[in-house]
C-alpha positions as CSV (number, residue, x, y, z in Angstrom):
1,X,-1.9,50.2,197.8
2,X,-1.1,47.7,195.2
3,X,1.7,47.9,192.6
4,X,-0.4,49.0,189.8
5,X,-1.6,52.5,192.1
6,X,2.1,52.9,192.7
7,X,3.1,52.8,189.2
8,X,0.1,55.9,189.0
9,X,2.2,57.9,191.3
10,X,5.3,57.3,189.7
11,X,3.4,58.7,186.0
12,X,1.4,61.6,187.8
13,X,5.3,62.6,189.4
14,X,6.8,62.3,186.3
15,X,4.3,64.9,184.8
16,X,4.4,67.1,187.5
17,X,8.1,67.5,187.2
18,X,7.8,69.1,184.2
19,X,6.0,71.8,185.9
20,X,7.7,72.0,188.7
21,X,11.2,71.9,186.0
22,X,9.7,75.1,184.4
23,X,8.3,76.9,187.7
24,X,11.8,77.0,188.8
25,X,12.9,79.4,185.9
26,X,10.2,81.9,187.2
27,X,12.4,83.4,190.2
28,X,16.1,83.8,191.3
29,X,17.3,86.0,193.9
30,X,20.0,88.1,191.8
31,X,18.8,87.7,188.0
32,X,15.8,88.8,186.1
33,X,13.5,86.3,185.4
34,X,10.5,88.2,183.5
35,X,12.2,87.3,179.8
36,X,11.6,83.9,181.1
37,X,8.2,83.7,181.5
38,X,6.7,83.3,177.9
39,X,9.4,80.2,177.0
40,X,8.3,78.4,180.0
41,X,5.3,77.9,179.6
42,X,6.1,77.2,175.9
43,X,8.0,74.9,176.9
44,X,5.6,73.2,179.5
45,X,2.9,72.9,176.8
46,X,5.1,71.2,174.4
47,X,6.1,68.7,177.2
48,X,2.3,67.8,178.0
49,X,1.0,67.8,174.1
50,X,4.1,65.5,174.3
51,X,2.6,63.4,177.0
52,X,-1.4,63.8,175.6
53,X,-0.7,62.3,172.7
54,X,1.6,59.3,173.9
55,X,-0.4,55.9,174.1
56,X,1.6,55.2,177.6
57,X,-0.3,58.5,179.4
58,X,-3.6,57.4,177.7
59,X,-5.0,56.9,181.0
60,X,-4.3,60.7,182.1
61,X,-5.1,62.2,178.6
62,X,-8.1,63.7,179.7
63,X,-6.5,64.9,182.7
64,X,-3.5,67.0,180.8
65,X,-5.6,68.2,178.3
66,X,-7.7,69.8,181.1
67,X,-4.4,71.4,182.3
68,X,-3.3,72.2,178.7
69,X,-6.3,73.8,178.5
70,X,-6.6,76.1,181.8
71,X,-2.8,77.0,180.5
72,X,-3.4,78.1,177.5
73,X,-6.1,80.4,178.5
74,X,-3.3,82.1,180.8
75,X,-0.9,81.8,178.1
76,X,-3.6,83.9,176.1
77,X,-3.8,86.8,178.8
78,X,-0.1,87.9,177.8
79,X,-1.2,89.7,174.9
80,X,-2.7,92.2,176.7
81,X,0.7,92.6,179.1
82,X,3.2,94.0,176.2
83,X,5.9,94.3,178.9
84,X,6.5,90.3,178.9
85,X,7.4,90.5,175.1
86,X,10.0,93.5,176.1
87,X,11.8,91.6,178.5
88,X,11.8,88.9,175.7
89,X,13.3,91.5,173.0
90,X,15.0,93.1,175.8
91,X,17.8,89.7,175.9
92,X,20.5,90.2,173.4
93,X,20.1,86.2,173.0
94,X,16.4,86.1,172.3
95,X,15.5,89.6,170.5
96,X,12.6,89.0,167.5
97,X,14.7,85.7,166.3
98,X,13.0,83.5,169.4
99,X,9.7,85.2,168.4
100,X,10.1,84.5,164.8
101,X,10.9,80.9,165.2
102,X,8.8,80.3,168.0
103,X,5.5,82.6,167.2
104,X,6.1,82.8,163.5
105,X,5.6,86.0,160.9
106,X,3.8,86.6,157.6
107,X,4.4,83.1,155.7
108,X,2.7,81.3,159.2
109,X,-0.1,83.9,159.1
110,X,-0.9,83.3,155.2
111,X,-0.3,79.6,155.9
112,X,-3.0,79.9,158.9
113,X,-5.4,82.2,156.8
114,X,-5.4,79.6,153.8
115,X,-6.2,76.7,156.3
116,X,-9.4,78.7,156.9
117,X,-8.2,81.2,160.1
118,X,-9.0,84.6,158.9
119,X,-7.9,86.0,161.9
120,X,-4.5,84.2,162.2
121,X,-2.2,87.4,163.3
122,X,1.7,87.9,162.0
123,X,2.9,87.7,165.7
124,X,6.0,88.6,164.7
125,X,4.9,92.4,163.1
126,X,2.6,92.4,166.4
127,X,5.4,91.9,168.5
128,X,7.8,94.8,166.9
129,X,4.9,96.7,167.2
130,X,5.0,96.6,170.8
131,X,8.8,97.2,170.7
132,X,8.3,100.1,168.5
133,X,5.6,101.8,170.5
134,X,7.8,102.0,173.3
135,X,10.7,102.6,172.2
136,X,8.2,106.0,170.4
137,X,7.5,106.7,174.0
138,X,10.5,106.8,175.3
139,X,12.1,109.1,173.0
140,X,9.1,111.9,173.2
141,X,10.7,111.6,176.9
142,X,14.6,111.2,176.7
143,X,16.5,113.0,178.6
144,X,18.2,116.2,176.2
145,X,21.8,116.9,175.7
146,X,22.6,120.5,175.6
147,X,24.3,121.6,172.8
148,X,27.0,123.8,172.2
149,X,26.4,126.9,170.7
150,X,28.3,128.3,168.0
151,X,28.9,131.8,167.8
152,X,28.4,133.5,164.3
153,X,30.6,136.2,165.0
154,X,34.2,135.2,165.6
155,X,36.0,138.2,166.2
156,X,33.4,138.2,169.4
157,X,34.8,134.7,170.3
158,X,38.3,135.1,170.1
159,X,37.8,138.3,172.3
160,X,35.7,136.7,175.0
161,X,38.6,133.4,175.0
162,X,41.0,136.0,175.4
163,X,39.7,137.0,178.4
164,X,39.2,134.0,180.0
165,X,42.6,132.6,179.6
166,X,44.4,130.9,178.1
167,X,43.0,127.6,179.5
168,X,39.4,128.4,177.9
169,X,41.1,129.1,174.1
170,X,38.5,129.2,171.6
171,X,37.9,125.6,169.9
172,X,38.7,125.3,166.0
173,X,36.2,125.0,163.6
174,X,36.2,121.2,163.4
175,X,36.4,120.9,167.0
176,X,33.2,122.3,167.0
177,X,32.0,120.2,163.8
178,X,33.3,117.0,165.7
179,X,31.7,117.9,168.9
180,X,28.5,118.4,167.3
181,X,28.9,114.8,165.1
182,X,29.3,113.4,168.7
183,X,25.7,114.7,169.8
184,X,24.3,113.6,166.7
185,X,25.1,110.0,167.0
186,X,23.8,110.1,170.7
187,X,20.9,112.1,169.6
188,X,19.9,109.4,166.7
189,X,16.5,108.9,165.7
190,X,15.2,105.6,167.9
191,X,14.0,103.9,164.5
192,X,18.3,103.8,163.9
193,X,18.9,102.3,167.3
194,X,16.4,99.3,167.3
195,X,18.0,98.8,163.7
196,X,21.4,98.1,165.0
197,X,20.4,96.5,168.4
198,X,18.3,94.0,166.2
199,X,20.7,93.3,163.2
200,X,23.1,92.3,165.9
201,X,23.8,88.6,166.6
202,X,26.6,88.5,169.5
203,X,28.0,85.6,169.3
204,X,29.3,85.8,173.0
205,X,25.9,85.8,174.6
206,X,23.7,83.1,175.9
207,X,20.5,82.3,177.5
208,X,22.8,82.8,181.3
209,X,24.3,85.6,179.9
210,X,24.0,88.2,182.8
211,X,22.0,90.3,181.1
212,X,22.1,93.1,183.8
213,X,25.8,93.7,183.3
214,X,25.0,93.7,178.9
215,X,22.9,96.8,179.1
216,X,25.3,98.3,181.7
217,X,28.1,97.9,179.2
218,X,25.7,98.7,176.4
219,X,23.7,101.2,177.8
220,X,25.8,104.2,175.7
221,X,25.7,102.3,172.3
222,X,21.5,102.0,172.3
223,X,20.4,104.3,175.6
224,X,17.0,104.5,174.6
225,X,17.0,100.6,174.9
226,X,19.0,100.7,177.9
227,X,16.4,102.8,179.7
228,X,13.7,100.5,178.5
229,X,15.5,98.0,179.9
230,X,16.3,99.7,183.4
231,X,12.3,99.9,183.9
232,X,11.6,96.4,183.0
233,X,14.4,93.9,183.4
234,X,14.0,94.3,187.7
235,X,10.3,93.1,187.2
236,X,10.4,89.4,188.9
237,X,8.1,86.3,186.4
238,X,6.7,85.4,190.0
239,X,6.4,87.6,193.3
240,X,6.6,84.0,195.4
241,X,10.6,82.2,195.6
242,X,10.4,78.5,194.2
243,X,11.9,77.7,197.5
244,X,9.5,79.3,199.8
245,X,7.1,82.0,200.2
246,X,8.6,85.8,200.0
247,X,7.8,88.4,202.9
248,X,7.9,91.3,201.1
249,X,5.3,93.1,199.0
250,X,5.3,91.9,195.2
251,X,6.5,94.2,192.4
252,X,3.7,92.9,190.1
253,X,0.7,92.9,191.5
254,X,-0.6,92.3,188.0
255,X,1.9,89.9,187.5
256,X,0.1,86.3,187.8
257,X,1.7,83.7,190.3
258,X,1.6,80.7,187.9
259,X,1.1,77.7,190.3
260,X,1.3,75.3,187.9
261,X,1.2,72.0,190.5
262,X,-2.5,73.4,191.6
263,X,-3.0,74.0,188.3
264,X,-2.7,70.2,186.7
265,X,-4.0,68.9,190.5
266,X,-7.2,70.7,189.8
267,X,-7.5,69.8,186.1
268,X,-7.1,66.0,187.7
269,X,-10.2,66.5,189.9
């Protein structure tokens, strides 16, 4: 080979390493990856629009916009798998504020819609939507907290605490009242809890933040997130390790293995 095909090598490794940079957040052994999955690839098509429009790849231009091409049109079947935007809510680092920024609302859509795109969506409405849906779902479905009942007749009460001891005395009015405050806040209408989880920028979190161990700790202040969360946090981006080929059966079947290598290889052909 002479120098000029090795300095081709050296360009077509330096693009596949971006891939290959951004396969590598698609599994881990110990962490959920799935809230992953959408930045990625974001990320891996800014990198080669990057590259397609730099006068020093013009020789591989057609080649990356082949492979930005076959990407997006992966990137496109994510709308119909709503369970990739939950895991994005689903971070306490991320939550609508990464789709906002990153997707855009209703000044991009009008922006889009005057540039002649009638069909230009507010991603960031379609995106609650999905969150809201579920979180609907869920609730229909919560587990129920029994509540105490309060007697109407007192004299009854005080009779039946009598006899069972002293240790079972009758609780006071506002005992009750406060008990029953309690249930209410647990019992809150799920509209309330996405609200709060939402409005809430902790300051302490990050995009490592173990975000297994924040639901655990959170799981009594927004439990109808937390349950959300226990059903789609152990999903996995990929069913195949970046460092070798996994022997048991995938999670997601559905779940596409995004090979990104083959892909730009094949886009190169």
């Amino acid at each position: 080979m002479e120098e000029l095909d090795w300095d081709r090598v050296l360009d077509a490794q330096e693009i596949l390493s971006d891939s290959k940079h951004v396969l590598h957040h698609f599994s881990a052994e110990k962490h959920p990856t799935l809230y992953r999955a959408l930045p990625a690839i974001e990320e891996l098509q800014s990198m080669w629009e990057m590259k397609a429009s730099n006068l020093a790849y013009s020789i591989y231009h057609d080649a990356i916009r082949d492979g930005l091409t076959k990407l997006g049109k992966y990137y496109s079947r994510f709308d119909n798998k709503p369970v990739y935007i939950l895991a994005l809510v689903l971070h306490p680092y991320f939550k609508m504020q990464y789709i906002q920024k990153a997707w855009g609302g209703a000044e991009e859509q009008a922006e889009e819609r005057a540039a002649g795109h009638k069909s230009a969506k507010n991603w960031h409405d379609e995106a609650l939507k999905v969150v809201e849906e579920t979180m609907a779902e869920y609730w229909i479905n919560r587990p129920r907290v029994t509540k105490p009942t309060v007697n109407d007749n007192p004299e009854q009460s005080t009779s039946s605490a009598w006899l069972q001891g002293e240790s079972d005395s009758l609780l006071s009015e506002y005992d009750r009242h406060r008990q029953l405050l309690i249930l209410q806040e647990v019992d809150e209408e799920w509209s309330s809890e996405l609200r709060r989880y939402l409005k809430e920028v902790p300051a302490d979190v990050t995009r490592e933040t173990d975000i297994v161990k924040w639901w655990s700790d959170h799981a009594k202040i927004y439990p109808t997130l937390a349950r959300i969360a226990l059903d789609v946090l152990p999903m996995q981006a990929s069913s195949v390790p970046c460092d070798g080929f996994s022997r048991r059966p995938s999670l997601l079947r559905q779940t596409a293995v995004l090979d990104f290598h083959q892909l730009f290889l094949k886009s190169c052909r």
